[in-house]
Each structure stands twice: as C-alpha cells, then as structure tokens.
C-alpha positions as CSV (number, residue, x, y, z in Angstrom):
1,X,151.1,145.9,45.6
2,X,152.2,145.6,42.1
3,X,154.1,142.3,41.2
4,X,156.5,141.7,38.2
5,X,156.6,138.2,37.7
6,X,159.0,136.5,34.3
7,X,158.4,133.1,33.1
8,X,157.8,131.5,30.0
9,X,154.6,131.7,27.9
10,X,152.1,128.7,28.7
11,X,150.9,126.8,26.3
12,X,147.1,127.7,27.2
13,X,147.9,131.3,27.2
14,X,149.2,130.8,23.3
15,X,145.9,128.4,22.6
16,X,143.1,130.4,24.2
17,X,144.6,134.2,23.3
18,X,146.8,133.8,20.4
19,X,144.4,131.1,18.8
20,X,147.2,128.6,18.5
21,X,149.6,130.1,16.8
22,X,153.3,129.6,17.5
23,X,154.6,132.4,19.9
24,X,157.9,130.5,21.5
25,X,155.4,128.5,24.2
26,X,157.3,125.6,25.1
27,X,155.8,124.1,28.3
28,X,152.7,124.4,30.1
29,X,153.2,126.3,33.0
30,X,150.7,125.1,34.7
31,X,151.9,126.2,37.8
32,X,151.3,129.5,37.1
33,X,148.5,129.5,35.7
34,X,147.6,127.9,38.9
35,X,148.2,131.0,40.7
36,X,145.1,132.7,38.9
37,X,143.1,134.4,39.6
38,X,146.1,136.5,41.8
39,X,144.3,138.2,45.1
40,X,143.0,141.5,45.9
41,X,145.4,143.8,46.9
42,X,148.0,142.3,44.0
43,X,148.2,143.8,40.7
44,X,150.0,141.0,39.0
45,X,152.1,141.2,35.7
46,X,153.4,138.7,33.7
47,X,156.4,139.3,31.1
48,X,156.9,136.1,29.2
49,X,159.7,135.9,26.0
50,X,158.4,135.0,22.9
51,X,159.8,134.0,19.6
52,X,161.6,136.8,17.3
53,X,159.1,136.8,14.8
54,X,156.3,138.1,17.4
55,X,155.0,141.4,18.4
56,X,154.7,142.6,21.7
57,X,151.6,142.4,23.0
58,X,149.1,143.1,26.3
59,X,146.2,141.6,27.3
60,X,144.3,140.2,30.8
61,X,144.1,137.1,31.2
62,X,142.3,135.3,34.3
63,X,143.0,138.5,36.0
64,X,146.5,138.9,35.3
65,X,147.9,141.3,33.1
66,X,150.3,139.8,30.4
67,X,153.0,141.0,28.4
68,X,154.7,139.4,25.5
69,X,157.9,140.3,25.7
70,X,159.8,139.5,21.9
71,X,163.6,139.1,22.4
72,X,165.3,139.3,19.4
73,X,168.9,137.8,20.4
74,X,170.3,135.1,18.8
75,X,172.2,132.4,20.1
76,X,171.2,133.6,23.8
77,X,172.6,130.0,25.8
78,X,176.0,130.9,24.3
79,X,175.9,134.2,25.8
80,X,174.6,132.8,28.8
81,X,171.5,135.3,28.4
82,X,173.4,137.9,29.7
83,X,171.8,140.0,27.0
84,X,168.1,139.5,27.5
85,X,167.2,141.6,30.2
86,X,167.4,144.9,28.0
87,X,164.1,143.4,26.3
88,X,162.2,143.6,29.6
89,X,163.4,147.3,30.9
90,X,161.5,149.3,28.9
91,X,158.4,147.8,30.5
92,X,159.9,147.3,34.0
93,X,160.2,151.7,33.5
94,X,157.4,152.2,32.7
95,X,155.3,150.0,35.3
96,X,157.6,150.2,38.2
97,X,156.5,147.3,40.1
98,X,157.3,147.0,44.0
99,X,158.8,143.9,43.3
100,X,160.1,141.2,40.3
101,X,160.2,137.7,40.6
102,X,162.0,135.3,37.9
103,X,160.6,132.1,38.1
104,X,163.2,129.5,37.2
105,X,167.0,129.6,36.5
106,X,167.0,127.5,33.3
107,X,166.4,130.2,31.3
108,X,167.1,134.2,31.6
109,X,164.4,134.9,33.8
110,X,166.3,135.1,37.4
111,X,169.1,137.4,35.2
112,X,166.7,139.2,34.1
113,X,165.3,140.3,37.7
114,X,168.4,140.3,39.1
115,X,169.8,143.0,36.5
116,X,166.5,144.8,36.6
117,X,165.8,144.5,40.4
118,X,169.4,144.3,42.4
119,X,167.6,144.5,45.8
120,X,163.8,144.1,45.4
121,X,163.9,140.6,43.3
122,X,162.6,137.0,44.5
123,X,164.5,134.5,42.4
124,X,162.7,130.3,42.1
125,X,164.3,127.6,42.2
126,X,162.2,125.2,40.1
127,X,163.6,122.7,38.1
128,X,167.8,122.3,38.9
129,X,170.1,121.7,35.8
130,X,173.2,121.3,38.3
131,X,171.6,118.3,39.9
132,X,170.2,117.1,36.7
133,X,173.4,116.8,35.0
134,X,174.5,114.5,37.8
135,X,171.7,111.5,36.6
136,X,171.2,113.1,32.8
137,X,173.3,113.2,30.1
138,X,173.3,116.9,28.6
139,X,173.7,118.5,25.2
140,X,176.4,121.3,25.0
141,X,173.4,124.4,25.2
142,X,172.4,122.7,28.6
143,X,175.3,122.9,30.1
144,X,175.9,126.2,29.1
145,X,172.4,126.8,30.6
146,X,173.4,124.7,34.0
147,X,176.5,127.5,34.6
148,X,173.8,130.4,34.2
149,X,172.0,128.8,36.5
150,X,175.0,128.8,39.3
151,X,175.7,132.7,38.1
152,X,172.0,133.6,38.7
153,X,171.7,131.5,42.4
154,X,175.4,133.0,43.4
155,X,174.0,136.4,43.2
156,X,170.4,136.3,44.4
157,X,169.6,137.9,47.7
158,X,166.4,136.3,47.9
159,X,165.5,132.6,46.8
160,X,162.2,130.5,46.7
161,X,161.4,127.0,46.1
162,X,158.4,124.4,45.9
163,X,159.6,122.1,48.6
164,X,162.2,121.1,50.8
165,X,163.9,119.1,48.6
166,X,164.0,121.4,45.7
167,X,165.8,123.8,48.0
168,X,168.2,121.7,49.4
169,X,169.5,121.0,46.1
170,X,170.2,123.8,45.2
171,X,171.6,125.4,48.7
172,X,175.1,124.6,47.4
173,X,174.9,127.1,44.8
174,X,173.3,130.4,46.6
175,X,174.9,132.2,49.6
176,X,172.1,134.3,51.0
177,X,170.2,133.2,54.4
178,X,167.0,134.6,52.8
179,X,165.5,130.9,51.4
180,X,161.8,129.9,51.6
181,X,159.2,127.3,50.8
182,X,157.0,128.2,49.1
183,X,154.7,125.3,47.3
184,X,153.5,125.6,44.0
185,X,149.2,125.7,43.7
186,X,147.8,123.5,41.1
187,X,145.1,124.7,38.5
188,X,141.3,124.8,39.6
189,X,140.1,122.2,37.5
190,X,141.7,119.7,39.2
191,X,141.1,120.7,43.0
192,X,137.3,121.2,41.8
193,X,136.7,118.0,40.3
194,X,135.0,114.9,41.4
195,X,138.5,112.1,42.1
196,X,138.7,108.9,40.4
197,X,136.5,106.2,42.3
198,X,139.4,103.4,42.2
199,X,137.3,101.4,40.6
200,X,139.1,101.4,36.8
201,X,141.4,99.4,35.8
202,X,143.7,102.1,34.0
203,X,147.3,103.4,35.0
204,X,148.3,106.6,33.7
205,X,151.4,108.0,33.2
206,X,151.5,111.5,32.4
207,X,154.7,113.8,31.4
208,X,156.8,114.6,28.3
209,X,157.9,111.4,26.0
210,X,161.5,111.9,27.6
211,X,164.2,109.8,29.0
212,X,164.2,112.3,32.2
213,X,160.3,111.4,32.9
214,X,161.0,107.4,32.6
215,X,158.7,106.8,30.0
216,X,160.5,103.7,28.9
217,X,160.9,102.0,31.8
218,X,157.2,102.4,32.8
219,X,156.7,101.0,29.3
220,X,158.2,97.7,30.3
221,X,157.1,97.7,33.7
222,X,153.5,97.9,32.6
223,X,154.7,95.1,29.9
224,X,155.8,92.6,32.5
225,X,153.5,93.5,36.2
226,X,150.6,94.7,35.1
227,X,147.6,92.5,34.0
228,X,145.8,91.8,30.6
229,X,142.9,93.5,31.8
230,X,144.7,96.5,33.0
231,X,145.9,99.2,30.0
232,X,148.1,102.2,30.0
233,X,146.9,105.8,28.8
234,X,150.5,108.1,27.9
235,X,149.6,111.4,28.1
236,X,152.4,113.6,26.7
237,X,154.3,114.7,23.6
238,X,157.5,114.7,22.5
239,X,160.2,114.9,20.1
240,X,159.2,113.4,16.6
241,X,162.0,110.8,17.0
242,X,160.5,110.1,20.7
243,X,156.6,109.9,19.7
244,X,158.0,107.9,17.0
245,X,159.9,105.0,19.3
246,X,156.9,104.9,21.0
247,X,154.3,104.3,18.4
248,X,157.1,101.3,17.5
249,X,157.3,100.0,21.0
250,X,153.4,99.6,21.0
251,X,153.3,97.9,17.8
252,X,156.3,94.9,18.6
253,X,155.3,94.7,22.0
254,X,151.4,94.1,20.3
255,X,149.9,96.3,22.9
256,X,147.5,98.0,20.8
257,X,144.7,97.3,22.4
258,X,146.3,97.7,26.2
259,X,148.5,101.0,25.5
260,X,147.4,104.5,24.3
261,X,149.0,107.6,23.8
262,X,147.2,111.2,24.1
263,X,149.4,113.7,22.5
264,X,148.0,116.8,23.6
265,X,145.0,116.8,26.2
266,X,143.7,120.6,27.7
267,X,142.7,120.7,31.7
268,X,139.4,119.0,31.3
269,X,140.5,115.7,28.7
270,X,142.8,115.9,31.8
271,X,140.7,115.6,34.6
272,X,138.3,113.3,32.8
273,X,141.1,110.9,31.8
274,X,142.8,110.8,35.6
275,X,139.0,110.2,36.1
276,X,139.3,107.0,34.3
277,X,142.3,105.7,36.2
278,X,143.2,104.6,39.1
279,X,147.1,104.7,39.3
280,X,149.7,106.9,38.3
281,X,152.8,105.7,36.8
282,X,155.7,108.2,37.1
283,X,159.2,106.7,37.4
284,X,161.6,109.9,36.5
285,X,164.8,109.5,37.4
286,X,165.3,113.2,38.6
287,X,162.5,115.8,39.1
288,X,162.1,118.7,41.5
289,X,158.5,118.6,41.7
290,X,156.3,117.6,38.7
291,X,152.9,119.6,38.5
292,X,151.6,116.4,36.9
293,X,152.1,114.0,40.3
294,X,151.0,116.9,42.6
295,X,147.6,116.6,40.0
296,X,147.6,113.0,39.8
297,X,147.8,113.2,44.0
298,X,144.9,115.6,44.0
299,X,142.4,113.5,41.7
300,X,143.0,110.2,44.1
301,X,145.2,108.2,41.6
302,X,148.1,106.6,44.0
303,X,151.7,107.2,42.6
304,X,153.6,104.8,41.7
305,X,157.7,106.6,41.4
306,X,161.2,105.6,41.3
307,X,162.4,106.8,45.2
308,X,163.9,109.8,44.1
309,X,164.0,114.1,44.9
310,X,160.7,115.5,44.1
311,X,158.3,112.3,43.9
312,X,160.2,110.4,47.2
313,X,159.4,114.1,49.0
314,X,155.8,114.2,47.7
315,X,154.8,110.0,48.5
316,X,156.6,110.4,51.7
317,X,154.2,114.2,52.7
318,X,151.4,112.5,52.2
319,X,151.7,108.5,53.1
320,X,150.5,107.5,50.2
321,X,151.8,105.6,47.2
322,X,154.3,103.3,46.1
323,X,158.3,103.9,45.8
324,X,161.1,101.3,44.1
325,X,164.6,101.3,44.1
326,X,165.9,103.7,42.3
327,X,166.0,103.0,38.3
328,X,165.5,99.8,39.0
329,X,163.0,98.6,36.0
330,X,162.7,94.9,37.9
331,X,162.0,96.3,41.4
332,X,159.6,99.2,39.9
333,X,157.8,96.2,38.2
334,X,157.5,94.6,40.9
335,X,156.5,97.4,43.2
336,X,153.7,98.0,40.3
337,X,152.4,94.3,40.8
338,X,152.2,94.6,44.3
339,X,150.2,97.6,44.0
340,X,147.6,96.7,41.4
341,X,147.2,93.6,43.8
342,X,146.8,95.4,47.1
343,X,145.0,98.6,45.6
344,X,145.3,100.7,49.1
345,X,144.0,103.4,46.7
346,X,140.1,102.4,47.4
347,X,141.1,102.2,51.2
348,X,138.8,105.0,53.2
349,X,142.4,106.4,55.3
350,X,143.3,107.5,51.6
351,X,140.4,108.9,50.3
352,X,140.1,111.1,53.1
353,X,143.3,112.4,52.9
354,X,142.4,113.9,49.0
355,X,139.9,116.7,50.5
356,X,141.9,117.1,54.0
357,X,145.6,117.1,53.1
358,X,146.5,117.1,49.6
359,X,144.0,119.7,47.8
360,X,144.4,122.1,50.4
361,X,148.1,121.7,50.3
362,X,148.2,122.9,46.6
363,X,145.3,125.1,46.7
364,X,146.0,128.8,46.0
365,X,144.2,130.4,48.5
366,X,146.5,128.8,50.8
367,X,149.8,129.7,48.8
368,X,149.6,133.5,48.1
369,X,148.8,134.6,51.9
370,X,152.7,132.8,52.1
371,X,153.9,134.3,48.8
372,X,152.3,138.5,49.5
373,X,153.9,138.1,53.3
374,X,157.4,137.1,51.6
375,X,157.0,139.8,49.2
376,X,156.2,142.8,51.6
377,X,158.9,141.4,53.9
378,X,161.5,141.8,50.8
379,X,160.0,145.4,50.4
380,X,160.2,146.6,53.8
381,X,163.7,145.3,54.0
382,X,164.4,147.7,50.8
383,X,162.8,150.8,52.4
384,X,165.0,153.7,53.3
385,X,165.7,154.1,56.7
C-alpha cells in the first residue's frame, strides 16, 4: 500500500537532514516521527511545505520517503489556502498513492487532500482552532485559519482523531458518519528508556513559552506550593518577547537557583531530563492532546493539569495524576502541594501501570495495525463495483 501523508516539516527532520538550516519547520512533529519506522506492506510518503526560498527536495528518512514540498504563495491564511494544493499535484501524479491523509486542519493540509483525493482521503483532527478560540484570544490570521478549518471538516468524508475528546470537539463541524480513534504513538526514545525513579525532587514543565500551555501560572504555582528544595526545569522556547518575560520573572521572583529554562533539548536531553524529575507540571487551558504529557505519562513523571479536554481525558485513562479547577492558579497551587506531599508517583499500583498501560497505549506497533485496517477499508469502499 502506498500512503500519501501531508504535514508540516519536523524540526528533527530540518536538524538531522538539512543540517539546521531554516526550511519553514515550525513545530516538532513529534508524533509523526513517532510513527517511524512505518510497517512492511506500507510505502509511506511524506509531503511537508517548506519556506519559498527552498528547493524541493527527496530523501529517506527512518524509512519513510520525504518530500519537501516549496509553496511559493504569499499571504496563503488570507486566501484561506485554497491555493496550495497545486504545489503538491505534480507529485501526487506522479506517485499515485492508494490513499492521502492531511494531518491537521490548521493549516492547508486536509485542503490539500481533499482537492487532490475527493474520495480516497483521511482528514486528522489534531489540534481544534474552533474550540480554541472559545478559551484563547486570537490574532486576525487565526481566525481566518479557524473558518478553513470548518471548510475542510464540512467536506471530509473520512475523519480521524487522537482521542475521544479530540473528536467530540470537533463533531459539530463534520457531517460524515465515517469518524475514528485513532491515538497518536510517541517516539521510541521515550517508550525504550529507563522511567524516572521518583526519587528527585524536580518538576518539569514542558511545552512552548505560551499563554495557551499555562506557562505563567505554573510559574506562580511552583512560586507559592512547591518547596525550597524542590526546583523547576522549563523546557520550551518561544517568542523573543515570551523567553524574555521569563528570564524577568526568574530574576524578581530570585529563583535563580530553583528555576531553569532549556530552550531547545533533542529526544535524548529529553528523556534524561524527565529522568531527573519526578512531576510534570502542565496547566494549559485548552489542548487536544499534547505529545509532551503522553511522554511525560510514559517516563513515570505524574501530571499535574488544569481539568480540561486533552489532559482531563488522558489523567482520567490512566488513574493517575492530579487535576485542579480549571484556571484556577490558587486551587492548581494547591493541588501541586498536595501532590509533592503525597507523592503517589513512587506508589507500586503506578509504576506498574508505565510498562502495562501507558507505553503500550502509545506504542506504534499497536497504532498502525488500527491506522492500515482504516486505510484499506477507505480503499475498498472506493473500488468500482
């Protein structure tokens, strides 16, 4: 079976191939990468947009065959990238793959396999700019991006989505009965390493330097529940302006000593520093499913979230971790001193649950049996009669 997949570029893809230099990555995509190596029987490309300036490009990657796709287009939110999909044709021609999937409606990449695959397409839900917009306040592009996103999900005939609440989100905006669940793997490294023994004394909190991922109010609850032997590691970047109110919140709040930030970390910094903690910090006040808890989960740290979409659905699958009142910085300090105190983390129920329950639930070899047996099913249902 050959498989057309379109995302965006990851980051490690643009470090370890293109030696670092700028190509239009803007996230990890870890989750993908998580899907490598793909299976026997799939021949798996991936079409990612870069940046104007780049060439097109093809190359194998952890046994995937990648394609850097250059679109050109300016302006493309304002045209609700209606345009972008006459990048990718050429290459869907010549290829002909027995089926495309756009991951994520955020961007052009469910268009772009809906215009270039009307029947044989599988269109992911990941993160939901509809329900964002309901908790986040939104600059003018995003919006824009948020009505694609209803455009895209009003016309697919197939949708997937990482987990139950993900979907349910965004039921309101598709009207096919085709909808799955499909969960997201995580990347090897951290379903092969050794957890974290519960025996530091570090909390980490790991995501972009963003309002969205609560990175300010775990600052303060750290400030007022945790205690002076306990310290913070931030792993994440951000916007200048961000990284810069941070670096100034450390400094007045004469946490030097107790707070660190790690810009930029690759899989193994990762696992090593998730090695060195004990729990995870994550209060976002919307998020569908973020790769980062699913990791923290899988290493043994025990979550501590705001109770809301993806990390209420996640603490609640597994039974394990802490949840406060919604964006509530007093009850998710306090929820954070009662967990440091308790520390069910080093209890034996929960570190048996890390090798029975969690790693296999994100483990790949589990997700692609689901994933190939939703694709054949799409092309058999597109096979003349």
């Amino acid at each position: 079976m050959r498989v057309f997949w379109i995302c965006g570029l990851p980051r490690a893809v643009q470090d370890e191939v293109l030696g670092g230099v700028n190509h239009g990555a803007e996230a990890a995509w870890s989750w993908v990468l998580g899907h490598l190596p793909p299976p026997a029987g799939v021949e798996l490309h991936i079409a990612c947009r870069t940046a104007r300036h780049t060439a097109a490009r093809d190359f194998i990657y952890r046994g995937a065959h990648f394609h850097l796709v250059p679109v050109r287009a300016r302006a493309r939110v304002y045209c609700l990238f209606q345009f972008d999909w006459r990048y990718f044709r050429e290459l869907v021609a010549r290829l002909q793959p027995d089926i495309i999937h756009g991951w994520g409606t955020e961007d052009s990449h469910a268009l772009t396999a809906l215009k270039l695959a009307p029947e044989r397409h599988l269109i992911q839900i990941q993160g939901n700019l509809n329900t964002y917009r309901k908790r986040l306040r939104m600059p003018w592009p995003t919006v824009l991006a948020a009505w694609s996103e209803r455009l895209a999900l009003a016309r697919a005939r197939h949708v997937v989505a990482e987990n139950e609440y993900s979907l349910e989100s965004a039921r309101p905006m598709f009207r096919t009965a085709a909808a799955h669940v499909i969960e997201h793997p995580i990347r090897p490294e951290f379903l092969r390493a050794v957890p974290a023994d519960g025996a530091a004394r570090q909390i980490l909190f790991l995501g972009s330097v963003e309002e969205r991922k609560g990175i300010w109010d775990a600052l303060e609850a750290f400030r007022a529940g945790a205690p002076d032997d306990w310290t913070l590691a931030v792993a994440g970047n951000g916007s200048a302006p961000a990284v810069a109110r941070l670096r100034r919140w450390i400094a007045e709040a004469k946490l030097e000593s107790r707070v660190r930030h790690h810009p930029q970390l690759n899989p193994a910094e990762l696992v090593s520093l998730m090695q060195s903690a004990s729990v995870f910090l994550l209060p976002t006040r919307i998020d569908t499913g973020p790769t980062a808890l699913k990791e923290a989960l899988a290493m043994g740290l025990w979550p501590v979230c705001y109770d809301n979409s993806g990390p209420g659905h996640y603490l609640r699958k597994f039974g394990c971790g802490d949840l406060a009142a919604d964006l509530s910085v007093p009850a998710l300090t306090e929820t954070l001193k009662r967990a440091l105190a308790a520390q069910a983390w080093r209890q034996p129920e929960h570190r048996a649950k890390i090798a029975a329950q969690i790693r296999p639930h994100f483990d790949a070899a589990r997700i692609w049996p689901e994933l190939v047996r939703l694709y054949e099913g799409i092309c058999h249902e597109c096979r003349p009669r």
